[in-house]
N, CA, C and O atoms as CSV, one atom per row, in Angstrom:
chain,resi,resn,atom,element,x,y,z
A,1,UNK,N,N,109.624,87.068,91.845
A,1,UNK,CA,C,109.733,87.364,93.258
A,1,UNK,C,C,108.920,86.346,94.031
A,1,UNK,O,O,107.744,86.100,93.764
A,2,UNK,N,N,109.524,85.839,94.884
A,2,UNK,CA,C,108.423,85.072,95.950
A,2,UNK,C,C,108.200,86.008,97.441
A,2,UNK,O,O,109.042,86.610,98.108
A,3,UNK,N,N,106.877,85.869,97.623
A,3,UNK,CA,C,106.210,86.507,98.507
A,3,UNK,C,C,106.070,85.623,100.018
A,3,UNK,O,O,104.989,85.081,100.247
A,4,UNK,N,N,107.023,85.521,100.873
A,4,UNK,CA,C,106.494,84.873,102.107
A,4,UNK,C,C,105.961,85.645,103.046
A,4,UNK,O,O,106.560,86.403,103.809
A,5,UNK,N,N,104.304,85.343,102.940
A,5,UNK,CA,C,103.277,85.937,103.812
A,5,UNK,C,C,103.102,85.309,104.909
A,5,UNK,O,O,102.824,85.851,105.978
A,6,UNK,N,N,103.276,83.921,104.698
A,6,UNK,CA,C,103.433,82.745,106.053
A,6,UNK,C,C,104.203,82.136,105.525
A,6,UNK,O,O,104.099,81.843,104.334
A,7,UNK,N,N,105.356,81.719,106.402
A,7,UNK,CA,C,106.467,80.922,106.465
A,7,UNK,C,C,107.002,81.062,107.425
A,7,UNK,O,O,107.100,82.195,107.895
A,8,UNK,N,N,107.579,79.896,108.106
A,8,UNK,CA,C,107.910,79.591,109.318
A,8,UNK,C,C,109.453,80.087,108.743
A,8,UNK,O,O,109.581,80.409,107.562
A,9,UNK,N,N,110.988,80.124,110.010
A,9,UNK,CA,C,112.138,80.546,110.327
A,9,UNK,C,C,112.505,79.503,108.735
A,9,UNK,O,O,112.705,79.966,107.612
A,10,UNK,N,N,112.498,78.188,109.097
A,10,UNK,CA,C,113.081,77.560,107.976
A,10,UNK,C,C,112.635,77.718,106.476
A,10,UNK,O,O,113.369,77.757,105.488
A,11,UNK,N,N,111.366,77.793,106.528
A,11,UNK,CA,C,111.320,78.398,105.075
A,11,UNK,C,C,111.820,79.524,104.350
A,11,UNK,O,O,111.994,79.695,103.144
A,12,UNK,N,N,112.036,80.339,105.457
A,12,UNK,CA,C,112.517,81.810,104.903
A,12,UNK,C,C,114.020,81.735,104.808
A,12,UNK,O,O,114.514,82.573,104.054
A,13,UNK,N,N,114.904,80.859,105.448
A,13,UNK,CA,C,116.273,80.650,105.124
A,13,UNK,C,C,116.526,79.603,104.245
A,13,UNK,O,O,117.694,79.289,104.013
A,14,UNK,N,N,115.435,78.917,103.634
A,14,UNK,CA,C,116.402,78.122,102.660
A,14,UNK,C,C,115.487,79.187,101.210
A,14,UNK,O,O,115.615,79.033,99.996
A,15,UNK,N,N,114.774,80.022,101.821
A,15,UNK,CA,C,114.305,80.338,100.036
A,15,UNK,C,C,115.220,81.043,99.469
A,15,UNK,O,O,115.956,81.706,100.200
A,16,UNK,N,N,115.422,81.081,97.891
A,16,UNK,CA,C,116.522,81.709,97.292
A,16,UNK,C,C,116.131,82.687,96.549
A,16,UNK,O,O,114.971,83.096,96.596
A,17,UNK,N,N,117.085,83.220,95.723
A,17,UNK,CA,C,116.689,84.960,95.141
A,17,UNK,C,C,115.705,85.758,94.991
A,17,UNK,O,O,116.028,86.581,95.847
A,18,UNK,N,N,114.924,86.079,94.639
A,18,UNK,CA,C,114.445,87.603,95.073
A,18,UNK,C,C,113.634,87.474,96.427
A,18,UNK,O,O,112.958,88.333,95.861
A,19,UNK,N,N,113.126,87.292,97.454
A,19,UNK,CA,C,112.440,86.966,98.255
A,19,UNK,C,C,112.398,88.024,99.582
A,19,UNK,O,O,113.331,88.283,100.341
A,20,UNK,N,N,111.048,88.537,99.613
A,20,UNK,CA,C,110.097,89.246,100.604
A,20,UNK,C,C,109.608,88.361,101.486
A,20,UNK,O,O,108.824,87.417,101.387
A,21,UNK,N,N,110.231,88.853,102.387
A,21,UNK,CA,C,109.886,88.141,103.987
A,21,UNK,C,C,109.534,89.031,104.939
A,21,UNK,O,O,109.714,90.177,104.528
A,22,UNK,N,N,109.102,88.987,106.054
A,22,UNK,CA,C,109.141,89.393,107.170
A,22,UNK,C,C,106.812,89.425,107.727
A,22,UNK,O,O,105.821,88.835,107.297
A,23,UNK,N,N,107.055,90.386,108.734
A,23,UNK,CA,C,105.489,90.137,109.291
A,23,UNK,C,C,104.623,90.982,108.594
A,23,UNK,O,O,104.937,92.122,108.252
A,24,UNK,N,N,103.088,90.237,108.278
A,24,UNK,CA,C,102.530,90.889,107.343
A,24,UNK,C,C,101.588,91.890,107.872
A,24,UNK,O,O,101.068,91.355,108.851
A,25,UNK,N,N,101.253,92.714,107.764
A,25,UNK,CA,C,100.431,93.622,108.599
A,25,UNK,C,C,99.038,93.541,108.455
A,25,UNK,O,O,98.940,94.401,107.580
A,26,UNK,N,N,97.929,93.181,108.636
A,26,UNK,CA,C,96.633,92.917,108.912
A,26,UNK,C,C,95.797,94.028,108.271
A,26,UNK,O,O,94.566,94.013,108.264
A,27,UNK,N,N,96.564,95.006,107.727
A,27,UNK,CA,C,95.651,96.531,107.052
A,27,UNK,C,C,94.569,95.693,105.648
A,27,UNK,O,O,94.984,94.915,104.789
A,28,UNK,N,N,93.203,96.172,105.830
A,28,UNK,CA,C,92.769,96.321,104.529
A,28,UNK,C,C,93.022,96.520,103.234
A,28,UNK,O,O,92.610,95.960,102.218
A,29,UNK,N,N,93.948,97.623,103.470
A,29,UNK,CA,C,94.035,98.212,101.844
A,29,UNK,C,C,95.330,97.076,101.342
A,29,UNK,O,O,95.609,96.801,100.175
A,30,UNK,N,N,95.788,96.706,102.194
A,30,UNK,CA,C,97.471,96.401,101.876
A,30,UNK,C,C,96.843,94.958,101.175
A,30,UNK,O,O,97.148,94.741,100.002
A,31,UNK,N,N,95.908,93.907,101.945
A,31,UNK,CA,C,95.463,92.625,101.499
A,31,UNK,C,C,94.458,93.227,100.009
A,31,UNK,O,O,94.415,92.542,98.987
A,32,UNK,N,N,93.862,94.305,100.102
A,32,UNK,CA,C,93.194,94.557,98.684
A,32,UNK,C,C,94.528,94.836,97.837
A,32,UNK,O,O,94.331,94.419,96.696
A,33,UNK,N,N,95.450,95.231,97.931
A,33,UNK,CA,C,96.497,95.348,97.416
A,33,UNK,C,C,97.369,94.226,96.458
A,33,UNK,O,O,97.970,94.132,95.387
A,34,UNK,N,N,96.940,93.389,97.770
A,34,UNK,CA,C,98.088,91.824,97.583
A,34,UNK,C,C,96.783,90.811,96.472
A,34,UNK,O,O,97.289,89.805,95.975
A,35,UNK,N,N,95.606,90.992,96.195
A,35,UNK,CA,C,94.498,90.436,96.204
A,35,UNK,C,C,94.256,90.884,94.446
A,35,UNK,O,O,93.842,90.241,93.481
A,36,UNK,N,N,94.790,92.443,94.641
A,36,UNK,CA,C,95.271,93.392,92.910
A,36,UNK,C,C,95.898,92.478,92.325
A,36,UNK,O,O,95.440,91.985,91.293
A,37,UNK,N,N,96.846,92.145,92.760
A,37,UNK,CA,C,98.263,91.678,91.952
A,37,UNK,C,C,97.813,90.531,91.358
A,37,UNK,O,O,97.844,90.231,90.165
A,38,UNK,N,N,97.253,89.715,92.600
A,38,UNK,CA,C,96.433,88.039,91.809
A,38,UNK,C,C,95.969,88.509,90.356
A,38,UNK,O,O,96.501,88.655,89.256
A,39,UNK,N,N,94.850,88.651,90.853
A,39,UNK,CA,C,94.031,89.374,89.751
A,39,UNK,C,C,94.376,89.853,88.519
A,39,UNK,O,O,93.695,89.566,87.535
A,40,UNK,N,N,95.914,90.952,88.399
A,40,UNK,CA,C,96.370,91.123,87.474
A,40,UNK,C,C,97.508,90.282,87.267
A,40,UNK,O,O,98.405,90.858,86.650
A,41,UNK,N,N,97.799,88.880,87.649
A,41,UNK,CA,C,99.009,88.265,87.045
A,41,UNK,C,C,99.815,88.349,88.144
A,41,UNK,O,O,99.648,87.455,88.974
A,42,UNK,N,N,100.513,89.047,88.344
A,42,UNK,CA,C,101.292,89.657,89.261
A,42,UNK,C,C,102.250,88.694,90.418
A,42,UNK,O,O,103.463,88.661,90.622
A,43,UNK,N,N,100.996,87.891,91.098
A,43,UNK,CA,C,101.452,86.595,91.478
A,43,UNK,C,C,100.933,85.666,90.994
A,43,UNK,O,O,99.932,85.933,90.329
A,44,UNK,N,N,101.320,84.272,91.083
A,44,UNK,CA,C,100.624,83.358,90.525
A,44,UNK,C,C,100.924,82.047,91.879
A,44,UNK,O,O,101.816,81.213,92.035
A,45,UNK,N,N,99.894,82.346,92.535
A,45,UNK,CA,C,100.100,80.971,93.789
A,45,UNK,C,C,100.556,79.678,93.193
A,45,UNK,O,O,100.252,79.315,92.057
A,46,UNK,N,N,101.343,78.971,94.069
A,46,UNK,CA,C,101.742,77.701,93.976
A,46,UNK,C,C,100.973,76.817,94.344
A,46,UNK,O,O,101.156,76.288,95.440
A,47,UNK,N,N,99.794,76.387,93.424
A,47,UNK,CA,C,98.697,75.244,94.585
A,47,UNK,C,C,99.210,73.624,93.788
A,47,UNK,O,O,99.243,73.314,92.597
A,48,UNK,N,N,99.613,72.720,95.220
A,48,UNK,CA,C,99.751,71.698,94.720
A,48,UNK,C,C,98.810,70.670,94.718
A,48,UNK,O,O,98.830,69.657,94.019
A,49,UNK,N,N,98.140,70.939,95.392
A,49,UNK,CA,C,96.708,69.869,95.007
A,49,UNK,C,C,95.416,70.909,96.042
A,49,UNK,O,O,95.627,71.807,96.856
A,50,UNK,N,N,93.930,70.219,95.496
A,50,UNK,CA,C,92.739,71.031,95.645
A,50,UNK,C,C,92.115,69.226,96.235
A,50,UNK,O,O,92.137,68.092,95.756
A,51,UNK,N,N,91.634,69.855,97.462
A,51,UNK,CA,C,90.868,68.849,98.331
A,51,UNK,C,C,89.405,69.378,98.346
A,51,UNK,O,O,89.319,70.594,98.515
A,52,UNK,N,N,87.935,68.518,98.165
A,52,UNK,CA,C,86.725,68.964,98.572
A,52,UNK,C,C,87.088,68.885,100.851
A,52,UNK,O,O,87.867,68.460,101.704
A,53,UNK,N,N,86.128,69.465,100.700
A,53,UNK,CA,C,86.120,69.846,102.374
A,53,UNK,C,C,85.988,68.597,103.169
A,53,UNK,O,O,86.542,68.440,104.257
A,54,UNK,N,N,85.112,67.572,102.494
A,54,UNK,CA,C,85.201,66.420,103.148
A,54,UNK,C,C,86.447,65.199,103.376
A,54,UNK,O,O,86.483,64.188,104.076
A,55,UNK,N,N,87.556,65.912,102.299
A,55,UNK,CA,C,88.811,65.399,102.884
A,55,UNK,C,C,89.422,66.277,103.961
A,55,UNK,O,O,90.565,65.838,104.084
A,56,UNK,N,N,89.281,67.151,104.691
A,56,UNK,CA,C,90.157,67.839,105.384
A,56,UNK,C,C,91.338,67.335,106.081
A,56,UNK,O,O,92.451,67.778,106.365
A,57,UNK,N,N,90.669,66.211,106.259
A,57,UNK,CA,C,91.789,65.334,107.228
A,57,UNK,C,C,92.881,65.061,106.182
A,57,UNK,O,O,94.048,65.424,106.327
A,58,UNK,N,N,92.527,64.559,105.379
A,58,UNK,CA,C,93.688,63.860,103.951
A,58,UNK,C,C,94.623,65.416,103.645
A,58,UNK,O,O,95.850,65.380,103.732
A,59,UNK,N,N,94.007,66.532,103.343
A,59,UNK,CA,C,94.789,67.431,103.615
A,59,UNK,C,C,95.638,68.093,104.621
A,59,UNK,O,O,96.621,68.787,104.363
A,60,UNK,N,N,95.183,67.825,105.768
A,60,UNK,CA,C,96.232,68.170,106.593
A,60,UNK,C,C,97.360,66.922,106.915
A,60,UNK,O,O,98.391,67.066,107.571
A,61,UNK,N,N,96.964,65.876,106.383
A,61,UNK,CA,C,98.006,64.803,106.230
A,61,UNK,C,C,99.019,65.186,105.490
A,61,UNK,O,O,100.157,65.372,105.921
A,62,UNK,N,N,98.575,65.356,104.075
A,62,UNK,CA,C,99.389,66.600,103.726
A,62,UNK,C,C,100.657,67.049,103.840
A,62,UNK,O,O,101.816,66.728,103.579
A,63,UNK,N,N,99.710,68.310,104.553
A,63,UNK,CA,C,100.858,69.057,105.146
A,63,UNK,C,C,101.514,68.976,105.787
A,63,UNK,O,O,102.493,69.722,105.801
A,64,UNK,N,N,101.284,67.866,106.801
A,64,UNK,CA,C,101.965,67.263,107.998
A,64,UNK,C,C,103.109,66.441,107.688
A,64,UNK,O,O,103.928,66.135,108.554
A,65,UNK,N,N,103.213,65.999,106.252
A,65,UNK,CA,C,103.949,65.230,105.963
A,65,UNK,C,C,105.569,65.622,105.756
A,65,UNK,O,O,106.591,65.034,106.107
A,66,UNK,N,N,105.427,66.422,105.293
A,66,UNK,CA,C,107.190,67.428,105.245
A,66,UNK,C,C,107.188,67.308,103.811
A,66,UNK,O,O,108.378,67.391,103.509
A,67,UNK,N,N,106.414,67.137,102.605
A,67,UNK,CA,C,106.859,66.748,101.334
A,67,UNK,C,C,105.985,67.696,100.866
A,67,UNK,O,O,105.982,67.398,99.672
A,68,UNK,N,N,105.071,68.845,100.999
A,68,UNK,CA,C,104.369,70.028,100.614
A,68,UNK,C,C,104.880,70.790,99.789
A,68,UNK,O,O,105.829,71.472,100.174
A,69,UNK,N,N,104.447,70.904,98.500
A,69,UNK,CA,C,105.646,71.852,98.104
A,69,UNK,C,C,104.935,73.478,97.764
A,69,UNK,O,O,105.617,74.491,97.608
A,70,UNK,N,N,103.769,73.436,97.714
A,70,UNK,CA,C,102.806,74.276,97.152
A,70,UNK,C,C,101.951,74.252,98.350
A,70,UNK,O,O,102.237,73.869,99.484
A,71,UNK,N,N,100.353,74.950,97.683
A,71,UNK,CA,C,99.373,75.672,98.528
A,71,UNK,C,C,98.492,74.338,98.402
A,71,UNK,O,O,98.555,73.707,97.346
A,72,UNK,N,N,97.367,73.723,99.836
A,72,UNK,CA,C,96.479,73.379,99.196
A,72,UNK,C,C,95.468,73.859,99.694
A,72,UNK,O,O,95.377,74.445,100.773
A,73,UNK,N,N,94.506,73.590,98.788
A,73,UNK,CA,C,92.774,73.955,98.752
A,73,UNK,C,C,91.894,73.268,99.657
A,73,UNK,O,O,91.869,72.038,99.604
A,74,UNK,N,N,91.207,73.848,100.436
A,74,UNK,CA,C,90.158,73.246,100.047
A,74,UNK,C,C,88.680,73.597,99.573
A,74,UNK,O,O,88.313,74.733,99.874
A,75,UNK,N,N,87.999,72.999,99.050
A,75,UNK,CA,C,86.527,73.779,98.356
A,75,UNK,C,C,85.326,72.927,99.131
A,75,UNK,O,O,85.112,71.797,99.571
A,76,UNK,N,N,84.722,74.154,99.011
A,76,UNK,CA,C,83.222,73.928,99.749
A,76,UNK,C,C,82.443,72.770,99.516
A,76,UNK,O,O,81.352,72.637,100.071
């Protein structure tokens, strides 16, 4: 199953089979919920690359680029 928690109009029409969309609701329990599943397997994020913080810029280059295919990081 893919989970779109954020995704813009176009991402959500080209994604294909099983796919959960729509607005996510801001409740506590529901993100301890979504936070379970990590934890047990359940999902497994798509990260395509991990930036230290002092690239931020190089990461949002990134994303800016249209070629993103995954999540990225960044670490402290």
């Amino acid at each position: 199953m893919l989970l779109l928690a954020v995704a813009g109009l176009g991402e959500t029409i080209a994604a294909r089979g099983n796919v959960k969309a729509g607005p996510a609701s801001e409740r506590p329990e529901h993100l301890a919920r979504v936070l379970q599943f990590a934890a047990d397997g359940v999902l497994s994020p798509l990260i395509e690359a991990s930036y230290p913080l002092e690239a931020v810029a190089e990461a949002y280059a990134r994303i800016d680029s249209g070629r993103k295919v995954g999540n990225i990081v960044l670490r402290p």
